[in-house]
C-alpha positions in Angstrom: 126.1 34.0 159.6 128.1 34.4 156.8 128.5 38.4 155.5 127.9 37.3 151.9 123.7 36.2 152.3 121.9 39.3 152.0 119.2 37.0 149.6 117.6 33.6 150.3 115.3 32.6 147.9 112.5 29.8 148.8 111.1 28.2 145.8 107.9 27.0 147.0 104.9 28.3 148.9 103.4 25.2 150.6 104.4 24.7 154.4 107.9 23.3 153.8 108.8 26.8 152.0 106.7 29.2 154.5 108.4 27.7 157.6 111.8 27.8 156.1 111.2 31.7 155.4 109.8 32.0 158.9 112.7 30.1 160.9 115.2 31.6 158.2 114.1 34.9 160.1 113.7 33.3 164.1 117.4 32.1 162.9 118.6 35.8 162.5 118.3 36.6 158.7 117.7 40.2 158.1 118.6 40.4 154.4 116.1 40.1 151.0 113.9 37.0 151.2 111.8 36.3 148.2 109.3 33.1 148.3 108.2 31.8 145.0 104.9 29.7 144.3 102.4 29.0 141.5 99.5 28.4 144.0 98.1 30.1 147.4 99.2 28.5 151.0 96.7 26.4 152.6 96.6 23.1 154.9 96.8 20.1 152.8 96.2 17.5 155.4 92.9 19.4 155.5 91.9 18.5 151.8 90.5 14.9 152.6 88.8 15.9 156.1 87.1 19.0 154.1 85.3 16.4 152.0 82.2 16.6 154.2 82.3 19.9 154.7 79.8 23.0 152.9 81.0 24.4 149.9 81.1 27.8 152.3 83.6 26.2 154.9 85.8 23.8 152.3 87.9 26.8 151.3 88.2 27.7 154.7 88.8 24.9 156.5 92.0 24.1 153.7 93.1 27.6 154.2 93.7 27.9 157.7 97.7 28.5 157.7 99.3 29.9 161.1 100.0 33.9 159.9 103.7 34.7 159.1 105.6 37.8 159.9 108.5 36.5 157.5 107.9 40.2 155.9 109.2 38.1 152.7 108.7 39.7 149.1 106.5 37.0 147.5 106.2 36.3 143.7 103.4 34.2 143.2 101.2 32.6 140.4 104.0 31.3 138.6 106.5 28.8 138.8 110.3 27.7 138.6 111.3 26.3 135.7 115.3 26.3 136.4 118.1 26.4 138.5 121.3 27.9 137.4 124.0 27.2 140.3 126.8 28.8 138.7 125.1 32.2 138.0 122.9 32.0 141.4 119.5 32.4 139.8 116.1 30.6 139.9 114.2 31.0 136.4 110.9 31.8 136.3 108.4 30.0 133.7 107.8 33.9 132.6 111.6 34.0 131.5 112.6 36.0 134.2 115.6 35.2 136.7 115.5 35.8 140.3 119.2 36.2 141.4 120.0 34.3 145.3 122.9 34.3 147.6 121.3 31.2 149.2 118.1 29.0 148.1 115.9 26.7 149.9 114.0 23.9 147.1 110.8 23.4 148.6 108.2 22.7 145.7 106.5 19.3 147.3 105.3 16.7 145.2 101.9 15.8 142.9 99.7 13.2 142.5 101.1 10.1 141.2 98.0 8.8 138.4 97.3 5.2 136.7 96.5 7.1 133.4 92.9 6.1 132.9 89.8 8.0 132.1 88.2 10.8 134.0 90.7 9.5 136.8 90.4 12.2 139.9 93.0 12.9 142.4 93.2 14.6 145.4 96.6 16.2 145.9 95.5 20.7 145.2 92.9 22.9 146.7 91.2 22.7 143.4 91.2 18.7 143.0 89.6 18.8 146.6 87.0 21.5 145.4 86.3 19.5 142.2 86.0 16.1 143.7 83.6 17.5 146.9 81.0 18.3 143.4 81.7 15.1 141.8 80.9 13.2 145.3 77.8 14.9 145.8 76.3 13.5 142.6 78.0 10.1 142.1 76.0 7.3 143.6 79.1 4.8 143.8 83.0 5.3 143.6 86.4 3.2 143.6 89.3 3.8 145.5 92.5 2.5 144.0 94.7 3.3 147.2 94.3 2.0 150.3 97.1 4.3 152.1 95.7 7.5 154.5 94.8 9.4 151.7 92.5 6.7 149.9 90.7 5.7 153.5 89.9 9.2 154.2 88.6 9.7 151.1 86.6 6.8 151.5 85.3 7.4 154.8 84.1 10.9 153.6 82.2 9.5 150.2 80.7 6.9 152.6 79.1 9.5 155.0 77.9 11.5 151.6 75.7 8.2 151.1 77.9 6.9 148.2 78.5 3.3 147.7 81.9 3.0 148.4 84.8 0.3 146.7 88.5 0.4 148.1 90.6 -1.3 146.3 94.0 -1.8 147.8 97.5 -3.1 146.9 97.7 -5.5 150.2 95.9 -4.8 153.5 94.9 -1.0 153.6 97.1 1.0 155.8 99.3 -2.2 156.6 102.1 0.2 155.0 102.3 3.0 157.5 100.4 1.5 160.4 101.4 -1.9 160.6 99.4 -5.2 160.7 97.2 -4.6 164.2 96.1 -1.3 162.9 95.4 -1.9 159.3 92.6 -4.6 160.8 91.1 -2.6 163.3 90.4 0.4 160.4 89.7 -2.7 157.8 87.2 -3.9 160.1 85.9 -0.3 160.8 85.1 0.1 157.2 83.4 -2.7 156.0 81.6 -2.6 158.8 80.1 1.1 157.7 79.6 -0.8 154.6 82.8 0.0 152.5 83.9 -2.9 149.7 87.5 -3.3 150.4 89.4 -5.3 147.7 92.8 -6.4 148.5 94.9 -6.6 145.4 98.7 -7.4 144.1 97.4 -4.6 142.3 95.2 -2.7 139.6 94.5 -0.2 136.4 92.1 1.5 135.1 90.7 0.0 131.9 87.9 1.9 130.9 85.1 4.9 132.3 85.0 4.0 136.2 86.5 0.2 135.5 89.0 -1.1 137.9 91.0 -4.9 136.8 92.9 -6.1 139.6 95.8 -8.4 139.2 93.8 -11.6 139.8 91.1 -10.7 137.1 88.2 -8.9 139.8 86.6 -6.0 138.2 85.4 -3.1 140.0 83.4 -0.5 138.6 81.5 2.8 140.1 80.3 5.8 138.9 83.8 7.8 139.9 87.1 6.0 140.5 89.4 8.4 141.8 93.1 7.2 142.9 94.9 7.3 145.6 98.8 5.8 144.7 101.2 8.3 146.0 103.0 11.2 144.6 105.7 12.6 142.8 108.3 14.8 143.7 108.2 18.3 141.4 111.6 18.8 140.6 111.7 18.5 136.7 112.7 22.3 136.9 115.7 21.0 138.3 116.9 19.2 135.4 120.5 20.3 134.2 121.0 22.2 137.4 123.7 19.5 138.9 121.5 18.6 141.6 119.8 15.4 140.5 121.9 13.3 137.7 118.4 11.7 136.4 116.8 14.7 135.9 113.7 13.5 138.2 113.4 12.1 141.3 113.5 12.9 145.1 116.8 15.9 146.1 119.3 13.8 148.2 120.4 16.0 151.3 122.9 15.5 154.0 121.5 15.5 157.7 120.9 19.2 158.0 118.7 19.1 154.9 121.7 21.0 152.5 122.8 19.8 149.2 125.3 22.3 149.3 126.1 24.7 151.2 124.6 27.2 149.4 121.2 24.7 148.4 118.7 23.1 150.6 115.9 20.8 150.1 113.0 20.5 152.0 109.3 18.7 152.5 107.9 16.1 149.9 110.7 16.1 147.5 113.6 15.8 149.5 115.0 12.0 150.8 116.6 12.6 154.1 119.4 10.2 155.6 117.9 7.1 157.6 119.7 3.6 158.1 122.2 4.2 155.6 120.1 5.2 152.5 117.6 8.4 151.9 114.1 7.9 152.4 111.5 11.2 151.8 109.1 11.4 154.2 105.8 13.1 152.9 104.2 14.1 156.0 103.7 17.5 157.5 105.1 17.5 160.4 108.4 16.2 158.6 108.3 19.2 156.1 107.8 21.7 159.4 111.0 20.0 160.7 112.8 19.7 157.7 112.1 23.5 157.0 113.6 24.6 160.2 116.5 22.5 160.6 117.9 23.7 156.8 117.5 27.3 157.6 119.5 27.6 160.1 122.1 25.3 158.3 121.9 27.4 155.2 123.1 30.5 157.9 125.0 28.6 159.9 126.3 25.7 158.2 128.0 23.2 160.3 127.4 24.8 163.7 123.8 24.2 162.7 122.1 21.3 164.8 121.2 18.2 162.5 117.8 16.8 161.7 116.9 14.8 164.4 113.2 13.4 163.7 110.1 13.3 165.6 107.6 11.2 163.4 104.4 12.3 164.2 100.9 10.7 162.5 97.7 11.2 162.5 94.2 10.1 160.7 90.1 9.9 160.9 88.3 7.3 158.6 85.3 5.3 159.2 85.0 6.8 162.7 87.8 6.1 163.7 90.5 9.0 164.8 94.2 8.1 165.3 97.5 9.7 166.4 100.9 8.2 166.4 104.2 9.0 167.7 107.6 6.8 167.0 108.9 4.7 164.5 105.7 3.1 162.1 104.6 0.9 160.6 104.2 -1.0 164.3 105.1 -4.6 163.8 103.5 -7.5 166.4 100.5 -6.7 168.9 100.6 -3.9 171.1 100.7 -3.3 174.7 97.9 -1.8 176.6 98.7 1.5 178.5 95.1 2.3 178.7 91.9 0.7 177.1 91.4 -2.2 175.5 90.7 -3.7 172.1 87.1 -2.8 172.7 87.3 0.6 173.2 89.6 3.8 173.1 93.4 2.4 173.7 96.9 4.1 174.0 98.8 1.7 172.8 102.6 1.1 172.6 105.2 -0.7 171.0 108.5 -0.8 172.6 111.5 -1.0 170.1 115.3 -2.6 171.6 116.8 0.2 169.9 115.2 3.3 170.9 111.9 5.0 171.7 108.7 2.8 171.6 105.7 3.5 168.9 102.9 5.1 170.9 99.7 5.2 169.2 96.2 6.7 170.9 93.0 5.3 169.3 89.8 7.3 170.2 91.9 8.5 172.9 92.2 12.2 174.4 96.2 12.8 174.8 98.1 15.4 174.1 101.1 14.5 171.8 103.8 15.8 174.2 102.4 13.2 176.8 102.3 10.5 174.0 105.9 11.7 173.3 107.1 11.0 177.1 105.6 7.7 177.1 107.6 6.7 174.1 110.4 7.8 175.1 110.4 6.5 179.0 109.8 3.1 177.4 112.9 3.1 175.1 
């Protein structure tokens, strides 16, 4: 570890920035660790499954963190606003500066919107809280998204009793799951009674009005999308670290921009097949997080990110978890199960571990792991 860290600052209280304080510390760091945040810590992936949940156990359910014992000094309820490289110091949106020896970028990403009116998304606690009230009351709603997000969300308004459009850029879930698997939850919805439009796309032209791309209008009550997300790092405009001034924070493969700078979690493209690719997904942030602390004290004796992909989703009764390389191209092969019923399925891959994927099927992930990678 080198003598000069005696501060890391994490800019970022969501899980990428939490575990990067907490493996900063398993990593040996025993100096002054400040975490910054405008919001509290809570489970995002929780967000969509709370929709069905009581008012009582929504903030509960989206709150449930593992407890730290980072012992870190945390300045929250306000945000970054800059990065100063050559004087070491994060400032604060209050004008103050927060000087660092080291500094881990870990302020996620938002809700990407189509601009139209009353639009909800569902990207913060308080979006969540907002459209659990909105659901209650609204007899119909549209979808624009048919990615993980948009089918939970879906799934949940359906069981509320809405009546429930999704309106989706291609076959839903086609992007992460692949063609077998985007049917089987297509098929799962409409036949719960979901309306799913496929589209080349779609905007918002007036109070819950939908236009897809071929001229199909569809109109609820509540249209909330669904679209993906943007990375937060305006703050890091004029800092040197992203020439655009917007856009995902390139890192090498143990998550540092510089030696001095990491990135991790929604905001940060990762090398992968000769390019950067983010990957927005929990279990990448937690891996991220832990592979660029260590760097940041160990720099190139550090171990490089080697990743696990891990997925997982419930919609229109349905529950899936995934290990290996998606989306999953072709049919799958049977381990257990059949179409018919619960299945572990698997995709074998020439050039590595296979896809395994467990469908209404009791596993745990280390098995599913094992099986992926004996049939590599």
């Amino acid at each position: 570890m080198s003598a000069s860290t005696e501060r890391v600052v994490v800019v970022g209280h969501g899980i990428a920035g939490l575990t990067s304080a907490d493996a900063l510390r398993e990593a040996g760091f025993d100096g002054d660790l400040i975490i910054i945040g405008d919001e509290p810590a809570y489970s995002r992936p929780a967000l969509s499954k709370a929709l069905l949940a009581d008012a009582a156990d929504q903030a509960s359910t989206a709150h449930e963190l593992p407890p730290s014992d980072h012992g870190a000094e945390e300045i929250l309820g306000t945000r970054a606003s800059g990065l100063d490289q050559a004087r070491k110091v994060v400032v604060l949106s209050d004008g103050n500066e927060v000087a660092y020896d080291k500094v881990v970028i870990a302020t996620g990403s938002r809700a990407q919107r189509l601009g139209g009116p009353e639009e909800m998304t569902l990207r913060s606690l308080a979006d969540a809280q907002a459209l659990r009230e909105r659901v209650i009351t609204a007899p119909s709603i549209v979808v624009v998204g048919g990615g993980p997000l948009g089918m939970e969300i879906a799934s949940g308004a359906l069981a509320r009793g809405c009546r429930v459009s999704v309106v989706s850029q291609g076959p839903p879930l086609a992007a992460q799951l692949g063609a077998h698997l985007s049917r089987v939850f297509t098929t799962a919805a409409r036949e719960r009674g979901a309306n799913v439009v496929e589209t080349a796309g779609a905007s918002i032209v007036g109070r819950g009005r939908v236009m897809c791309a071929e001229g199909t209008e569809v109109s609820a009550d509540l249209v909330l999308t669904a679209v993906g997300d943007v990375p937060n790092t305006e703050w890091l405009a004029g800092s040197g670290i992203l020439p655009s001034g917007r856009g995902p924070v390139h890192v090498d493969e143990r998550c540092l921009v510089t030696p001095d700078v990491a990135a991790v979690g929604d905001l940060a493209a990762v090398p992968v097949f000769g390019g950067h690719r983010r990957t927005p997904l929990w279990n990448s942030a937690i891996e991220q997080a832990k592979v660029a602390a260590t760097a940041l004290l160990h720099g190139q004796d550090a171990p490089v990110l080697e990743p696990r992909p891990y997925f997982w989703t419930e919609a229109f009764g349905l529950s899936l978890k995934a290990v290996g390389p998606m989306p999953a191209s072709g049919r799958p092969e049977y381990v257990d199960g059949g179409p018919g019923g619960p299945a572990l399925m698997r995709w074998r891959h020439a050039d590595g571990p296979a896809t395994v994927v467990a469908l209404d099927y009791r596993i745990p992930i280390p098995r599913m792991r094992r099986l992926a990678v004996a049939a590599g």
